[in-house]
C-alpha positions in Angstrom: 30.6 27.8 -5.7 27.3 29.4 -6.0 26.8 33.0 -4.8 30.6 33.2 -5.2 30.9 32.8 -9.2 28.1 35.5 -9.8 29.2 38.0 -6.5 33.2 37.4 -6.4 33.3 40.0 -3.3 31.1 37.9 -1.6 32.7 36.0 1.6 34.5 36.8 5.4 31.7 37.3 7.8 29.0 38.0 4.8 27.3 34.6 4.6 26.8 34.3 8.4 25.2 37.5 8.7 23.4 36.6 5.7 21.6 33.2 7.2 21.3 35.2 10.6 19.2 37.9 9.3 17.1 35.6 7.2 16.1 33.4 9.9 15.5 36.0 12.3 13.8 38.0 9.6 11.9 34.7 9.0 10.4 34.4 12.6 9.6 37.9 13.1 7.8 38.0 9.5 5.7 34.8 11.0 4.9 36.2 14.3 3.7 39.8 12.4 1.3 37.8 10.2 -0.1 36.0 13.5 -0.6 39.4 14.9 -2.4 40.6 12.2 -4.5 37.7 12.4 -5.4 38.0 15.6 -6.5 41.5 15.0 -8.7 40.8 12.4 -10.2 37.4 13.8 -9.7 37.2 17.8 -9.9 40.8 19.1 -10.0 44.8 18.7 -7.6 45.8 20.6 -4.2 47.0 20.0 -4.3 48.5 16.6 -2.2 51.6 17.4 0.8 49.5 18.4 0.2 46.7 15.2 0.5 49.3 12.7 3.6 50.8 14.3 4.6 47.3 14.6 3.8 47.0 10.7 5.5 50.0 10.0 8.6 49.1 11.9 8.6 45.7 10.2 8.6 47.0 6.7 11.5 49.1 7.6 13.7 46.3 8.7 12.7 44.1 5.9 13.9 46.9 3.7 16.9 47.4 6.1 17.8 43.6 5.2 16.9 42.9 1.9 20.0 46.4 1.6 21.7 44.6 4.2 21.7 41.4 1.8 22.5 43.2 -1.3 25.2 44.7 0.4 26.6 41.4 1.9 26.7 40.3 -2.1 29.0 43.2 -3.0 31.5 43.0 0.0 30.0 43.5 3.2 31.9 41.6 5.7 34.6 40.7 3.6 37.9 42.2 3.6 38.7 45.4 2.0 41.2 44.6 -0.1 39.2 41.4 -1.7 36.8 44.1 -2.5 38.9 46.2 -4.4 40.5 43.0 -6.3 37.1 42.4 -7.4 36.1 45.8 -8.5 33.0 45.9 -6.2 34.3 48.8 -4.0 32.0 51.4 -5.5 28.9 49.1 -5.1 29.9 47.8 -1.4 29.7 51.7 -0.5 26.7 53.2 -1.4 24.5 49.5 -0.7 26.4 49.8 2.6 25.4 53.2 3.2 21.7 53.1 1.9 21.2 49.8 4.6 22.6 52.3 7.0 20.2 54.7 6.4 17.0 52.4 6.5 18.7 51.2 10.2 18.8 54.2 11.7 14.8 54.4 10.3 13.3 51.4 11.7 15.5 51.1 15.1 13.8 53.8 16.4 10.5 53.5 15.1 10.5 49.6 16.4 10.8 51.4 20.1 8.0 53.6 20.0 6.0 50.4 18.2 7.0 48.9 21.7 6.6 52.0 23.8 3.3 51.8 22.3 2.0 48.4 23.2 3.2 49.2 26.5 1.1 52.4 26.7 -2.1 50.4 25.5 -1.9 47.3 27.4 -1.0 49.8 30.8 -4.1 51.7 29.6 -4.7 54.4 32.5 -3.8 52.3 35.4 -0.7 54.5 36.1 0.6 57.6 34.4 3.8 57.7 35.7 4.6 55.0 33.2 2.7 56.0 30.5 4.7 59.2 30.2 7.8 57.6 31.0 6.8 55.4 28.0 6.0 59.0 25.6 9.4 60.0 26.9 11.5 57.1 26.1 9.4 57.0 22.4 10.2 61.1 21.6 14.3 60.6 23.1 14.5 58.0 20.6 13.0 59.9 18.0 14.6 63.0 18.4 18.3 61.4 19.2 17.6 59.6 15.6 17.0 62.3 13.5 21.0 63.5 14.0 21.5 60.3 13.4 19.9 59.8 10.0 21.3 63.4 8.7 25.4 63.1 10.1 25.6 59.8 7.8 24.9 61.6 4.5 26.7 64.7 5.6 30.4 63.0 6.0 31.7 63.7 2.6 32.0 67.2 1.1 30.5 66.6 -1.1 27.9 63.9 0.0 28.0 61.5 -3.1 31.5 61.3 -2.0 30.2 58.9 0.5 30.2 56.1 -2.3 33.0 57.2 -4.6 35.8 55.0 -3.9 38.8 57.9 -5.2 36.9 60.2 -2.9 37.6 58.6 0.4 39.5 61.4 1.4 37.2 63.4 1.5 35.1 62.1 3.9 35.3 62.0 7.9 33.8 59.5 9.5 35.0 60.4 13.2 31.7 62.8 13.5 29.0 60.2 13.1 30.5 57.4 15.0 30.9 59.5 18.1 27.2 60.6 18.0 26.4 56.6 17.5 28.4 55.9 20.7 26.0 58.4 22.9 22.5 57.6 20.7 23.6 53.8 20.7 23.8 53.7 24.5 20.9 55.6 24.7 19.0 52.9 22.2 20.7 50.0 24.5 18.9 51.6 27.8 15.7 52.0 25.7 15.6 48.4 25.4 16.9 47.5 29.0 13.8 50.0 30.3 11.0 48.9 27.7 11.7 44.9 28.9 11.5 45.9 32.4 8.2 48.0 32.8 6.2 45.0 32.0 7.9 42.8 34.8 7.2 46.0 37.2 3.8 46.2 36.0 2.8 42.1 36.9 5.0 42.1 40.0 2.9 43.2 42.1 0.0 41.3 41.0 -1.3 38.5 43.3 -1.9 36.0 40.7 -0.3 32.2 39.7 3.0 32.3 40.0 3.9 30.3 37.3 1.8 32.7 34.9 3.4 35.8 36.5 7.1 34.4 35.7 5.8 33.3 32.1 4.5 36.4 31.2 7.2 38.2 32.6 10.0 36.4 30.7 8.0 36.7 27.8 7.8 40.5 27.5 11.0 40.7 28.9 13.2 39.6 25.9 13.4 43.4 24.6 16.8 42.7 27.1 18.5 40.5 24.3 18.0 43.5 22.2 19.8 45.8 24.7 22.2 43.4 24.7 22.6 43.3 20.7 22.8 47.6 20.8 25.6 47.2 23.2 28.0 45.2 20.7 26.8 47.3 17.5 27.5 50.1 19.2 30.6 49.0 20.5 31.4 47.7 16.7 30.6 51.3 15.3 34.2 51.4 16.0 35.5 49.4 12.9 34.2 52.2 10.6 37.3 54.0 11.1 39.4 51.2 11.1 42.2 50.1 8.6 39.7 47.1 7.7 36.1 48.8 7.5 34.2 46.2 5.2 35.4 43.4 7.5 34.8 44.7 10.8 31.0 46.7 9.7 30.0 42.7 9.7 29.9 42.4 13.1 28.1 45.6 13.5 25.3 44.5 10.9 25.2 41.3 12.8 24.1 43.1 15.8 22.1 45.5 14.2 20.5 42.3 12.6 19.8 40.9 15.7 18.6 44.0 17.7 16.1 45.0 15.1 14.4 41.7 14.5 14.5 41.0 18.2 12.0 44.0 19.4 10.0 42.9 16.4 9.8 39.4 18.0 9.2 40.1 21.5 6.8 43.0 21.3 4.7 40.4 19.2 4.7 36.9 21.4 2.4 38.5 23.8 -0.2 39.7 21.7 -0.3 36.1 19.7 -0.8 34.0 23.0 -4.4 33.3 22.3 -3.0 31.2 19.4 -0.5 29.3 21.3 -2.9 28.2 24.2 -3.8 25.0 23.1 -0.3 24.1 23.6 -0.2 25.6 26.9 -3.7 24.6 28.5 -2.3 23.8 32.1 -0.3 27.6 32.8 -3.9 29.2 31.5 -5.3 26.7 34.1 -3.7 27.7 36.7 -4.2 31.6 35.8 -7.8 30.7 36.1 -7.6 29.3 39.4 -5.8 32.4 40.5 -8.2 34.7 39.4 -11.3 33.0 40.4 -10.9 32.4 44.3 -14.6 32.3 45.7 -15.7 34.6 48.6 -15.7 32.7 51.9 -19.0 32.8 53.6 -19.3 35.2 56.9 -16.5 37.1 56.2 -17.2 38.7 53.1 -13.8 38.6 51.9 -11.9 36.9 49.1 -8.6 34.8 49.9 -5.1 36.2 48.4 -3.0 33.9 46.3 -1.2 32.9 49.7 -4.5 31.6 51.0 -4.6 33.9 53.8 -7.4 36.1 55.0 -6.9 39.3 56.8 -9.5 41.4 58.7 -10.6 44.8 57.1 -7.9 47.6 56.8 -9.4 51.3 57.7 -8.7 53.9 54.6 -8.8 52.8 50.8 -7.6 49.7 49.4 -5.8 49.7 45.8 -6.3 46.5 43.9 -4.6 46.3 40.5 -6.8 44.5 37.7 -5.8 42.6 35.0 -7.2 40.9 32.1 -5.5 37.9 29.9 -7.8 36.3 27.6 -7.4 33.8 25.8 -10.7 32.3 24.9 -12.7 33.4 21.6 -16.4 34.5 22.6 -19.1 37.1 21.5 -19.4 40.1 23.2 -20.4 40.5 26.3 -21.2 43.1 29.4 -17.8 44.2 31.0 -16.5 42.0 33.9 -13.9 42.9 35.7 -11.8 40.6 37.1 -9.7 42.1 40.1 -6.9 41.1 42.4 -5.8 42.6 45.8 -2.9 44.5 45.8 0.0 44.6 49.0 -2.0 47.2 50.6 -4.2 43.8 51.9 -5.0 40.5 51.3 -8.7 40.7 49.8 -11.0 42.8 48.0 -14.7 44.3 48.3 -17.4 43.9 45.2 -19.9 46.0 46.7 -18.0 49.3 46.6 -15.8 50.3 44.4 -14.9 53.0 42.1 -12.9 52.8 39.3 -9.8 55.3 39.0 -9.8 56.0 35.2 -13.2 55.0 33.4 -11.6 52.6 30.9 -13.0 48.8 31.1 -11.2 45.6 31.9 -12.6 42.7 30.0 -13.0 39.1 31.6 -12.0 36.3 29.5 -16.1 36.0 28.2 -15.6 39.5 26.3 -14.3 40.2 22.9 -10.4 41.4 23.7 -9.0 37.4 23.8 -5.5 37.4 24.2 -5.4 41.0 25.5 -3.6 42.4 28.7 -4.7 45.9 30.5 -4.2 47.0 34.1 -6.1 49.7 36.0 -6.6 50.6 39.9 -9.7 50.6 41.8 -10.1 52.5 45.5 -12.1 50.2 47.6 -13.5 52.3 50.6 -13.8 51.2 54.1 -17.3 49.9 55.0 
């Protein structure tokens, strides 16, 4: 029997969305600790977006361990086995508390996000970073409504959890406002996976590292795809059935949370993983280190092909991934030619914004950052 004989409302969807959050919780607690590791052992950068990352972590752990308690009192069970068992009062307010913690750490998981994105972008182009500070304060202000209409149901609110109060309470109110700031969460995610595959499209590097990288940071989608269904499954809170339909919702709530945890933190950890990957970083140093052919004073594309000198300013986009430990070191930038043409001068350019790339023989292993440089005519 176990869990049954000392949690009698424990069953119905419960002990699936139990082992789900676990594991998932599992993984993403394993990929944090890599993270921090990296910080404190491989390089300096990121630490803005780590301890939102940390902060958003502790959150959903809190979320779940609720989450759990609550699945142990009824949660995803049927309503009238929860009554029969006299764990009505307790399926409430545990319910209720995980509820709040949710609404807590799904937004502060985006801006973590929104926040990598911001420093690996660095100042290479502004139009994204505020696009980024504007997807981070939407989220953040659409919460806070959020947070307040599920305490303010019941008149009055500890209501909420007393079981011959129920009718007192109106639930129609806050799952409304969760239809609009769940699809807004859902396009949050869609938009925060996509800027990254935007930002190494147009990068003339190894393919196979561009499509890597690309999938890589672009997993925030299956979150999207997971605030679709709990939003959709808000729904069941004002059905005849509540306890047993809320389980599909806290599977997808589950699953959305620990999913940004997970993919905001693979690319920050690939140092770690490239032993296991030594041809792809192979072939991302071929890309990047194409020698100058001599008496043209120009530098081959990706393709191969060498095109004569274009009149006005180039743009070449720059773009640093690490992965192998050394000491410090002067700044190299490592550049690649943008669409604008098919090869880059050295001898005079000018950066854009004054922050550094680093080269894979400075500190920063592991670490991504775009910038522009205006190359002018000869």
């Amino acid at each position: 029997m176990g869990l049954h004989e000392n949690y009698p409302a424990y069953g119905g969807r419960g002990p699936s969305d139990l082992r789900l959050g676990l594991g998932l919780g599992s993984v993403a607690t394993i990929f944090m600790i890599l993270r921090v590791y990296v910080r404190l052992r491989v390089n300096k950068f990121g630490t803005t977006a780590l301890i939102l990352s940390l902060v958003a972590w502790l959150l959903t752990a809190i979320t779940q361990t609720f989450g759990v308690i609550s699945i142990l009192h009824g949660l995803g069970n049927h309503l009238e086995v929860i009554e029969e068992t006299g764990e009505l009062r307790n399926y409430l307010f545990f319910t209720w508390v995980t509820v709040f913690f949710f609404n807590l750490a799904i937004p502060t998981g985006k801006i973590a996000v929104a926040a990598f994105l911001i420093e690996m972008n660095a100042q290479g182009n502004p139009k994204i970073r505020r696009s980024l500070i504007a997807v981070a304060v939407l989220n953040i202000v659409l919460n806070i409504p959020q947070i307040l209409l599920a305490w303010f149901q019941c008149t009055p609110p500890n209501a909420l959890w007393d079981p011959l109060r129920q009718s007192q309470c109106d639930h129609r109110t806050s799952v409304h406002y969760t239809y609009f700031a769940g699809s807004v969460a859902a396009l949050s995610d869609f938009y925060l996976a996509i800027i990254p595959i935007t930002m190494l499209a147009p990068l003339r590097i190894d393919r196979k590292l561009k499509w890597g990288l690309s999938f890589l940071m672009g997993c925030g989608i299956f979150a999207g795809v997971a605030a679709i269904v709990r939003t959709w499954a808000a729904s069941f809170i004002l059905g005849d059935d509540p306890s047993y339909g809320v389980g599909i919702l806290f599977r997808w709530g589950e699953v959305e949370e620990w999913v940004v945890l997970i993919s905001m933190s693979i690319p920050p950890v690939w140092p770690l993983f490239r032993p296991f990957t030594h041809r792809f970083i192979n072939s991302h140093g071929q890309s990047r280190s194409a020698p100058p052919y001599k008496g043209y004073n120009q530098y081959p594309s990706s393709r191969g092909d060498l095109t004569s000198a274009v009149a006005g300013p180039i743009i070449t986009t720059t773009i640093s991934i690490s992965s192998t430990k050394g000491p410090s070191a002067e700044a190299e930038p490592v550049r690649t030619a943008s669409s604008a043409g098919s090869f880059s001068r050295y001898d005079e350019e000018e950066p854009e914004t004054p922050h550094t790339v680093l080269s894979s023989t400075s500190g920063p292993e592991g670490w991504m950052e775009m910038s522009h440089y205006k190359n002018h005519p000869q």
